[in-house]
NUVODO-70836 format. One record per residue (C-alpha): y negated, z negated, x. Coordinates in pm, whole numbers. Each point is the difference from the previous one (the first is absolute). Layout:
# residues N
<atom><v>Y</v><w>Z</w><u>X</u></atom>
...
***
This chain:
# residues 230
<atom><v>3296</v><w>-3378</w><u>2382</u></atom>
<atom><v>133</v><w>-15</w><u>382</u></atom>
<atom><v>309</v><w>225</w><u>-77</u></atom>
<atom><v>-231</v><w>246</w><u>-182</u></atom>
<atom><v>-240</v><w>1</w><u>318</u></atom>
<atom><v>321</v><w>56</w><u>181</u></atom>
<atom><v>149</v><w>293</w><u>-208</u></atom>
<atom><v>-352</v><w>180</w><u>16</u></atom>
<atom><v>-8</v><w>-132</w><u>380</u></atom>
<atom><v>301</v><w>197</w><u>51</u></atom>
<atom><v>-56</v><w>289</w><u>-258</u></atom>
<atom><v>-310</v><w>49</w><u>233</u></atom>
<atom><v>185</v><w>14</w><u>370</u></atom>
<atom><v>260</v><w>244</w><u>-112</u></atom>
<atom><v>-250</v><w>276</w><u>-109</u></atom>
<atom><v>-191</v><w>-32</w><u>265</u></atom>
<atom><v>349</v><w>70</w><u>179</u></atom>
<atom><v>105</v><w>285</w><u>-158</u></atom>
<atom><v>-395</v><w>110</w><u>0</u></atom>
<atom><v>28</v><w>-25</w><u>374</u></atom>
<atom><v>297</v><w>170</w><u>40</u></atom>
<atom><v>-99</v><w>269</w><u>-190</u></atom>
<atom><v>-270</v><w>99</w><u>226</u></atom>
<atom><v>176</v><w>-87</w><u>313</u></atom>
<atom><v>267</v><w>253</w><u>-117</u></atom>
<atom><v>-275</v><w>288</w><u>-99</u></atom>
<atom><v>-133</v><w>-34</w><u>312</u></atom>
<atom><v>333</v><w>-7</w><u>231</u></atom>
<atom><v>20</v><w>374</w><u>127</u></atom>
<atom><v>291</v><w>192</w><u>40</u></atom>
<atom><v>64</v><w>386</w><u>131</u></atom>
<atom><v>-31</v><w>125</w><u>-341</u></atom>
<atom><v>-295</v><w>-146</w><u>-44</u></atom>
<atom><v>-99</v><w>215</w><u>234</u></atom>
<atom><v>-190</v><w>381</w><u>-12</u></atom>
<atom><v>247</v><w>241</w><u>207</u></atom>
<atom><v>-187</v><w>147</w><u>277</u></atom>
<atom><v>207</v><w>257</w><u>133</u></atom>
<atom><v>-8</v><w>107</w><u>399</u></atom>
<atom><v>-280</v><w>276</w><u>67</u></atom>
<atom><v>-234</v><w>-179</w><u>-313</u></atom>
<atom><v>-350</v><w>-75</w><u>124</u></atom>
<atom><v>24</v><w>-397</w><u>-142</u></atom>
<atom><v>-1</v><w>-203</w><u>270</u></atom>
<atom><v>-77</v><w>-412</w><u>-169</u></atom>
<atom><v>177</v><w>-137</w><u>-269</u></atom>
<atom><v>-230</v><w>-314</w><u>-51</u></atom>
<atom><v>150</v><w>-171</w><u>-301</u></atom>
<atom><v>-123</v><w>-347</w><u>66</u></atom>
<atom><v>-344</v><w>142</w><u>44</u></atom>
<atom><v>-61</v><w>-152</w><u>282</u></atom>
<atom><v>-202</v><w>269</w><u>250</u></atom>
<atom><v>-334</v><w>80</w><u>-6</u></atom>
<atom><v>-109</v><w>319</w><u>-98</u></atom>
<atom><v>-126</v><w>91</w><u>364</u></atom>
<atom><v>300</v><w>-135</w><u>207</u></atom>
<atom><v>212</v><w>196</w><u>-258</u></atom>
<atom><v>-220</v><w>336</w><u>62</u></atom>
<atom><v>39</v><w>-67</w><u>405</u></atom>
<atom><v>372</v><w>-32</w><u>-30</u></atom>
<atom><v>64</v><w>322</w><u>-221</u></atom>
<atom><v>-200</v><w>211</w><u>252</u></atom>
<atom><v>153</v><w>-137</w><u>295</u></atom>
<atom><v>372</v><w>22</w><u>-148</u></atom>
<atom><v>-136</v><w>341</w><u>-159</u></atom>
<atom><v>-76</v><w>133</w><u>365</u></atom>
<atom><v>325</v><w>-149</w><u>118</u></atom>
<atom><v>175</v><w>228</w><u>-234</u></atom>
<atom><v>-170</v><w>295</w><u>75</u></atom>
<atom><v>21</v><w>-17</w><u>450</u></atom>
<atom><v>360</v><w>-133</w><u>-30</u></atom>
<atom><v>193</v><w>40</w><u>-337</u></atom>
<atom><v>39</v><w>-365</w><u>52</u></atom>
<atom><v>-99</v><w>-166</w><u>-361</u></atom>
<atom><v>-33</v><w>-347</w><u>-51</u></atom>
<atom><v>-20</v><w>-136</w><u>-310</u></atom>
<atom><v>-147</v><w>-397</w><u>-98</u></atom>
<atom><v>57</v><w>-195</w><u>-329</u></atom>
<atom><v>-118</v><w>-340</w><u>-92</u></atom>
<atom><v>166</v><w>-213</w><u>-293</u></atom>
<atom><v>-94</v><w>-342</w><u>-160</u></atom>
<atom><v>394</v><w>-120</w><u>-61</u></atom>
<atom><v>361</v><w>99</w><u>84</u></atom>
<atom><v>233</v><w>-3</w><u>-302</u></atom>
<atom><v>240</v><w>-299</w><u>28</u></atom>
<atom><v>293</v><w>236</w><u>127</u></atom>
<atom><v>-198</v><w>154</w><u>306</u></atom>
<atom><v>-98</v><w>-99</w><u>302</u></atom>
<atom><v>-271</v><w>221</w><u>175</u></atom>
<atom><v>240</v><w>184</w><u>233</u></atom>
<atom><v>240</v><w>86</w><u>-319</u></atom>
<atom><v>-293</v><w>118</w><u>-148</u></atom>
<atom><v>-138</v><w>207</w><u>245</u></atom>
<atom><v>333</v><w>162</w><u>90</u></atom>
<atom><v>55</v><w>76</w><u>-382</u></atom>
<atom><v>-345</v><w>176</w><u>0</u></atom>
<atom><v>53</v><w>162</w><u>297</u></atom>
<atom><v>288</v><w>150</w><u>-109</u></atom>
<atom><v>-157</v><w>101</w><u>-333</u></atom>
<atom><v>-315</v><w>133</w><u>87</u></atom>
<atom><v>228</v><w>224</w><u>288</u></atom>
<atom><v>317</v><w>61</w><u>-144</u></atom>
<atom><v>124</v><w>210</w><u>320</u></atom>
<atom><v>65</v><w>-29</w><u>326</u></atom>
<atom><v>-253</v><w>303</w><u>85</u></atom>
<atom><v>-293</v><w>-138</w><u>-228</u></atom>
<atom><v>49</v><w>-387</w><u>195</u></atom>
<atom><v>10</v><w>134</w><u>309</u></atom>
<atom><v>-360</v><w>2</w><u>67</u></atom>
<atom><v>-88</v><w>-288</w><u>-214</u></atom>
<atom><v>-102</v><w>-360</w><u>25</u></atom>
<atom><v>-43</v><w>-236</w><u>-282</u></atom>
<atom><v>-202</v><w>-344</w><u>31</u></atom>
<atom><v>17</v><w>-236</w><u>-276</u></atom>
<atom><v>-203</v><w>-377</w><u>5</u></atom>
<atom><v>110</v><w>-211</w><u>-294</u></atom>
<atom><v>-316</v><w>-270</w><u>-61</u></atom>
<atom><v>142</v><w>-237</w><u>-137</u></atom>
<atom><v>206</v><w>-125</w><u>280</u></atom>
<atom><v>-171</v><w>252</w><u>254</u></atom>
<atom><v>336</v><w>136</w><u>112</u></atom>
<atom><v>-23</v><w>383</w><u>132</u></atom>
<atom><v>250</v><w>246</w><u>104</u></atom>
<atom><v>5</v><w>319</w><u>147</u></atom>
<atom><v>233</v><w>295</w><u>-60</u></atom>
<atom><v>48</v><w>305</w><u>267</u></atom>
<atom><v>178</v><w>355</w><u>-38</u></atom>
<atom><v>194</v><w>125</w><u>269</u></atom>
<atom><v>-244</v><w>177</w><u>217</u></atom>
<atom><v>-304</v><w>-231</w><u>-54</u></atom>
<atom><v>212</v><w>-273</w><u>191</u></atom>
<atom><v>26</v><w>211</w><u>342</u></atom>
<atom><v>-363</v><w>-110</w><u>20</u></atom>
<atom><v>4</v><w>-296</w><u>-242</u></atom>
<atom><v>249</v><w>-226</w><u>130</u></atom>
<atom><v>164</v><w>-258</w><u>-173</u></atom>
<atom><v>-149</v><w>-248</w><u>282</u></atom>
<atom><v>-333</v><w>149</w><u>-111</u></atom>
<atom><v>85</v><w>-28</w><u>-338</u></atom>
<atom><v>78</v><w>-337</w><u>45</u></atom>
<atom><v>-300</v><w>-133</w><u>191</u></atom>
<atom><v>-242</v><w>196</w><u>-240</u></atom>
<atom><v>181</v><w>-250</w><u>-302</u></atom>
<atom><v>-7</v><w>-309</w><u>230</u></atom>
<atom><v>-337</v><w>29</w><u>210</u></atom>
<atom><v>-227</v><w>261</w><u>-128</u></atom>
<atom><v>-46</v><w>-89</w><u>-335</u></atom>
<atom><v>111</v><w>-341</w><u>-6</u></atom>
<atom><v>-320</v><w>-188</w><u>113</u></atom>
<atom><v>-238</v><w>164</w><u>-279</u></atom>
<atom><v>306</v><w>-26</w><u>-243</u></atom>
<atom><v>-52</v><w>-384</w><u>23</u></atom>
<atom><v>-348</v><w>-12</w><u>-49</u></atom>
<atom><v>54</v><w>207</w><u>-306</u></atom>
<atom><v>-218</v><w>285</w><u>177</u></atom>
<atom><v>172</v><w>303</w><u>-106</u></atom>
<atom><v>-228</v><w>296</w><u>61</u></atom>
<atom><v>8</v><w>-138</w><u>364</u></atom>
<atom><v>426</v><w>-16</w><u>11</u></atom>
<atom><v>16</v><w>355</w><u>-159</u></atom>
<atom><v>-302</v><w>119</w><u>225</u></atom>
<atom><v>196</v><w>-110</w><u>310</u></atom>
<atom><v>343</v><w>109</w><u>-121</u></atom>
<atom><v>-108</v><w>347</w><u>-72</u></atom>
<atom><v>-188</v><w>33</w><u>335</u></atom>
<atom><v>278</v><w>-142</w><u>183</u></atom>
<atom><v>254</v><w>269</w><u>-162</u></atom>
<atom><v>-254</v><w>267</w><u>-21</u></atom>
<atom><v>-34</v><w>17</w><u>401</u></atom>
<atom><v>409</v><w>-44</w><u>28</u></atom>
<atom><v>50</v><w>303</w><u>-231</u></atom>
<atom><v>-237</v><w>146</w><u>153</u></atom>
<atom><v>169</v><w>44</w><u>339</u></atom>
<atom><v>-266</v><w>-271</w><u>154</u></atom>
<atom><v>96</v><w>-303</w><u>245</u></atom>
<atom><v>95</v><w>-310</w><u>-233</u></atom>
<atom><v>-346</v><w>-177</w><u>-11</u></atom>
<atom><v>256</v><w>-311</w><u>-98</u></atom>
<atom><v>-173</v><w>-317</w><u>-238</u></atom>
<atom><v>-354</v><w>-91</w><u>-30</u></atom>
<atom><v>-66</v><w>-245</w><u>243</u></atom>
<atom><v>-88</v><w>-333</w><u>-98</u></atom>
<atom><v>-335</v><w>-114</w><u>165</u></atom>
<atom><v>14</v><w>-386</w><u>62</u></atom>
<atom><v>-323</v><w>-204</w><u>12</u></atom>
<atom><v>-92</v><w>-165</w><u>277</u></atom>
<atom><v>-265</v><w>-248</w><u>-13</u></atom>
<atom><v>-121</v><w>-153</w><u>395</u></atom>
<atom><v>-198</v><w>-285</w><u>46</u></atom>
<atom><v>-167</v><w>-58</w><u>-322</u></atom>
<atom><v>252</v><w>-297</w><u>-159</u></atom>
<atom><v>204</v><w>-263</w><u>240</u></atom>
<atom><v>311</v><w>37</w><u>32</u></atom>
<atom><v>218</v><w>-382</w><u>-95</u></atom>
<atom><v>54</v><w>-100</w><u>320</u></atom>
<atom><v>-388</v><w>22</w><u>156</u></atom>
<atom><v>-42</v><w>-192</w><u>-379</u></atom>
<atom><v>193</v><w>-281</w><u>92</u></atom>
<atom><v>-140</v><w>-51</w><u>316</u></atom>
<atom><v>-334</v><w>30</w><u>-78</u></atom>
<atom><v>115</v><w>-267</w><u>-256</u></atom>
<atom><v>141</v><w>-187</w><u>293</u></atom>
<atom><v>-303</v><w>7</w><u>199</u></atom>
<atom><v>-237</v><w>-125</w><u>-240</u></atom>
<atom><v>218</v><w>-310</w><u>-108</u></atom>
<atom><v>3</v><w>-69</w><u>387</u></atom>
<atom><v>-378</v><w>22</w><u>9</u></atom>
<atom><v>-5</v><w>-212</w><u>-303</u></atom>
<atom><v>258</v><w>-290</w><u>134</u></atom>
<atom><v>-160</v><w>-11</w><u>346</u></atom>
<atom><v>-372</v><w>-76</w><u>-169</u></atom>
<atom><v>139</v><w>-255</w><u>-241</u></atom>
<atom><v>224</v><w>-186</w><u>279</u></atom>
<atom><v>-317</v><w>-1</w><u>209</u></atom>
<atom><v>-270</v><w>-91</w><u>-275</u></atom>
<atom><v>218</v><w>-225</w><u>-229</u></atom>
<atom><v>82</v><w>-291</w><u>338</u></atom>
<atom><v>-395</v><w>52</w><u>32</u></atom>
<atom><v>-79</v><w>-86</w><u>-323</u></atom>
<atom><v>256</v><w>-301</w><u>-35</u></atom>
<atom><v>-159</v><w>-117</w><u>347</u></atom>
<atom><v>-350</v><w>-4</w><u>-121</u></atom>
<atom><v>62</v><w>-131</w><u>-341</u></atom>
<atom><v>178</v><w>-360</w><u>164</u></atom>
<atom><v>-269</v><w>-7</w><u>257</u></atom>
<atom><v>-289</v><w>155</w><u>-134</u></atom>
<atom><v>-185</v><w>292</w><u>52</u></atom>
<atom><v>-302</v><w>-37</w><u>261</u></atom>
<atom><v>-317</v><w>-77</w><u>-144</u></atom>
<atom><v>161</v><w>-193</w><u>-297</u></atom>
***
């Protein structure tokens, strides 16, 4: 009976493997997995892991959709659930890049920005001219700082929101308004801080001691003599 549990035991755990593996693998995406959206089309979000709301996706078109227009700048955003085993997200960005704007004239004014959700890796590809005003130090600190805070908290409207402003304004020919700034919170006065803990600790225990060492020789005097009245 135990090596029949076993065999069904086991039976059990490897399709449940390959079950698992099945869907990991349908939902791995790869550049041909992909639409083609070709330099000049009016698609601006790829959101395959369906992960933007419908309003922060309508903000973004017609902001990058303006962008286009002023500048001939076009940027371009697309989300994923899973990189394929053989990419990594700048392999797959570059490959894309490359596809979507096969020549050097149709890249030139192009910029590509792909998050990957499962491991919440981004990268960010640049034609020729956009990186005059988009500079790979730019480029960098937009991966690193702007979207990295909301990335961790999962909040991706908010990373895309303040990508796409951050790169709108650069395009744009505007100053670098640089990262959000992260707002610490100070709280004054309301909690103590350890150290006025321990010595208010310190100073009660001494308030304490000094009563007992003067009312315990008190009692102990009274008790062998008596106390008056008695």
């Amino acid at each position: 009976m135990r090596k029949i549990n076993a065999i069904i035991l086991s039976l059990s755990l490897s399709l449940m493997l390959v079950f698992n593996l099945g869907i990991n693998g349908a939902s791995a995406t790869g550049v041909y997995d992909l639409p083609v959206i070709n330099a000049g089309e009016d698609v601006w979000i790829f959101d395959d892991a369906d992960v933007i709301s419908k309003t922060t996706e309508a903000t973004l078109t017609n902001e990058l959709k303006d962008l286009a227009n002023n500048t001939g700048n076009e940027v371009r955003i697309v989300v994923i659930n899973r990189l394929d085993y053989d990419q990594t997200i700048d392999s797959l960005t570059n490959e894309l890049f490359s596809t979507w704007y096969p020549t050097p004239e149709e890249q030139q004014n192009q910029t590509l920005f792909v998050l990957d959700t499962l491991t919440n890796r981004t990268a960010l590809r640049t034609g020729d001219k956009v990186t005059t005003l988009l500079t790979p130090e730019i480029s960098e600190s937009v991966l690193k700082e702007t979207v990295t805070i909301s990335l961790k908290n999962l909040q991706y409207n908010q990373a895309l929101t303040d990508m796409s402003d951050r790169v709108v304004a650069v395009l744009s020919g505007l100053e670098d308004p640089g990262p959000p700034q992260v707002k610490e919170v100070n709280i004054d006065g309301t909690f103590a801080t350890a150290e006025e803990t321990d010595d208010r600790s310190a100073t009660i225990w001494m308030i304490v001691l000094l009563g007992l060492a003067t009312l315990i020789p008190m009692v102990t005097y009274f008790w062998y003599v008596g106390f008056p009245g008695n």
